[in-house]
C-alpha positions, 0 to 999 in steps of 0.5 A, a space after each residue: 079219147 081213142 086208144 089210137 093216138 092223132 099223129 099230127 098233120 096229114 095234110 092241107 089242102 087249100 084253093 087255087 086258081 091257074 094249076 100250071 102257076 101253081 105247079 110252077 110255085 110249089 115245084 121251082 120255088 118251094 121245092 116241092 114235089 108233084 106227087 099227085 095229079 088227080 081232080 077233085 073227086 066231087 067235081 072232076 072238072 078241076 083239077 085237085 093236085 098234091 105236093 110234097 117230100 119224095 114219097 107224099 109222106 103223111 105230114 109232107 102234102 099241101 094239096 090245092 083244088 085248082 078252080 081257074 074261074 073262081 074268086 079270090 078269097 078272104 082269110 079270117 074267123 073260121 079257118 085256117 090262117 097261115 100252114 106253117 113249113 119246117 125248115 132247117 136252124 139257120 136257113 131262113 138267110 137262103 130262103 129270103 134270098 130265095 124269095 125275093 129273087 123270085 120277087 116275092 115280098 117276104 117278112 121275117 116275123 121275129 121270134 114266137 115260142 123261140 121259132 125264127 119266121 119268115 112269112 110269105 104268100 104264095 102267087 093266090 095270096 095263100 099264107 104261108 111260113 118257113 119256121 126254123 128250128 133246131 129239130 126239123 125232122 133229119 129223117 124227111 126225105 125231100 125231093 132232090 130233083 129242083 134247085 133247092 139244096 137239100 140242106 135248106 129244103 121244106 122238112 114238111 109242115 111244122 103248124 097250122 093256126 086257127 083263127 077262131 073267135 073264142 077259143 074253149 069250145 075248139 080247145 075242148 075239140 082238140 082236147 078231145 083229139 088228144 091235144 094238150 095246151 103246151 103255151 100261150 102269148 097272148 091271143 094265141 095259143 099252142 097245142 101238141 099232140 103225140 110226141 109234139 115236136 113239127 108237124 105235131 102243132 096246132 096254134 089257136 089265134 083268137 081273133 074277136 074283132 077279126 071278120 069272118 073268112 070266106 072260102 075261095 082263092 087263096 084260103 085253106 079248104 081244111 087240115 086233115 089230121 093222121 090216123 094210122 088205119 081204118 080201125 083207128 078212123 072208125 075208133 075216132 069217128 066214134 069218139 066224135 059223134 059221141 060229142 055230139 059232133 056231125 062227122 061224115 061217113 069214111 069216105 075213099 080218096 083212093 091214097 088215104 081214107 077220110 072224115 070230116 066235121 066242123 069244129 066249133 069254131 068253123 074249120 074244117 077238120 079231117 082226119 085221113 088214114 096213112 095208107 094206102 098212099 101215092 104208090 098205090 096208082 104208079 111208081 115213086 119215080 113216076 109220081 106226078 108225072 100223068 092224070 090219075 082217076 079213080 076207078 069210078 071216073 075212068 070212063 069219063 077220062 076222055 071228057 075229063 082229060 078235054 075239060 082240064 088246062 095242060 099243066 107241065 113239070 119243069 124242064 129242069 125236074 123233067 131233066 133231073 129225072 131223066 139222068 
């Protein structure tokens, strides 16, 4: 193990289909801020956006490659099967009435590990989770400017679950990331890394009847895990390929620093660096508000800028900003 701890969650990027829908969602109805338009670095044709708490904070950011013209896809064996938000003790009332005034179907699962949840999908069918509970991060600075009271709004992610069919050789994986197994109900099994706490979980569901999932619309892409730094990153790369796992060289995403590799049950796993962040192109109050390019994709603005749909803020969040 590296001497640089996992902080837990960094972020989770998934796939969506209509970017202005999307935007629409995770702004006006979750809450959400735009704190990042850019486009997919390995296919600038399509638009990669990034959502968040005021700043894009590392454990805030759910982040979608937009790909209008793809399928939708199939949850299962190998990925991730429901992002899990942290919400505050007592708001899953607000947040129902929320989303069924906004007819979206929502489900209040009951309790697990004493968590009250309410599940729900987003408009590509991606499955998602407010958990309440009495710990959710008092610190988190949520973006004020839409409609959802600050006292209710997403305190960034709790969890994520892996559907897996087996379950030693991921947890010898995460064991290995500095996980420990702090519970289990059944098929599923909980770990924490670091301190625990939100946004420090990470649930293994085992699945063994389940189908395979196929990657497209709707289903997370990968989770990427928090590294301090790039001493740490390399520290932790060198771990990994000490057990034997394929991980990618560090590759620049411009706000953070990344590797990747497949755990062995089929998830996509990344772990990014804290820095730079979303200020190191524009201003925290100007955060989401243009198309941002990375230094090698300038040259191609115009062509890029003609290939992609308009998408717009809404007026509301435009309005509140001008105030």
């Amino acid at each position: 193990m590296s001497e640089n701890p996992i902080a837990g969650i960094h972020h989770v990027t998934a796939i969506a289909s209509d970017p202005q829908r999307n935007v629409d969602f995770y702004t006006e109805i979750l809450g959400l801020r735009l704190v990042k338009r850019t486009v997919n670095f390995d296919d600038p044709g399509a638009y990669h956006l990034y959502f968040g708490d005021e700043t894009g904070s590392p454990g805030s950011i759910l982040t979608f490659f937009a790909w209008p013209m793809a399928g939708r896809g199939q949850a299962g064996v190998g990925q991730v099967e429901v992002t899990s938000f942290s919400v505050p003790e007592g708001s899953l009332n607000y947040w129902e009435q929320r989303l069924l005034s906004a007819s979206i179907p929502v489900e209040r699962s009951g309790k697990r590990f004493d968590e009250e949840i309410l599940t729900f999908a987003d408009p590509d069918g991606l499955r998602l989770e407010l958990v309440a509970h009495s710990k959710a991060d008092t610190a988190a600075r949520p973006w004020k400017d839409v409609s959802v009271p600050v006292e209710q709004a997403i305190r960034g992610f709790y969890s994520v679950t892996l559907c897996e069919q087996g379950y030693e050789a991921t947890a010898r994986v995460l064991e290995t990331m500095g996980f420990r197994k702090t519970g289990e109900r059944g098929n599923r099994f909980r770990f924490d890394v670091g301190d625990g706490g939100a946004g420090a979980h990470v649930d293994v569901l085992c699945a063994s009847e389940a189908a395979y999932g196929r990657a497209a619309v709707g289903t997370v892409h990968h989770v990427a895990w928090r590294v301090a730094d790039d001493n740490s990153q390399l520290s932790w790369r060198k771990v990994l390929v000490g057990k034997h796992l394929n991980v990618t060289p560090v590759i620049d995403r411009c706000y953070f620093h990344s590797i990747y590799f497949r755990e062995p049950g089929g998830v996509l796993f990344e772990l990014a660096t804290d820095p730079p962040g979303f200020t190191a192109d524009e201003p925290v109050d100007k955060l989401g508000e243009s198309l941002k390019l990375p230094p090698w994709l300038e040259s191609s603005r115009k062509r890029i800028e003609r290939a992609l749909p308009p998408i717009q803020l809404h007026k509301a969040v435009k309005e509140a900003r001008a105030l």
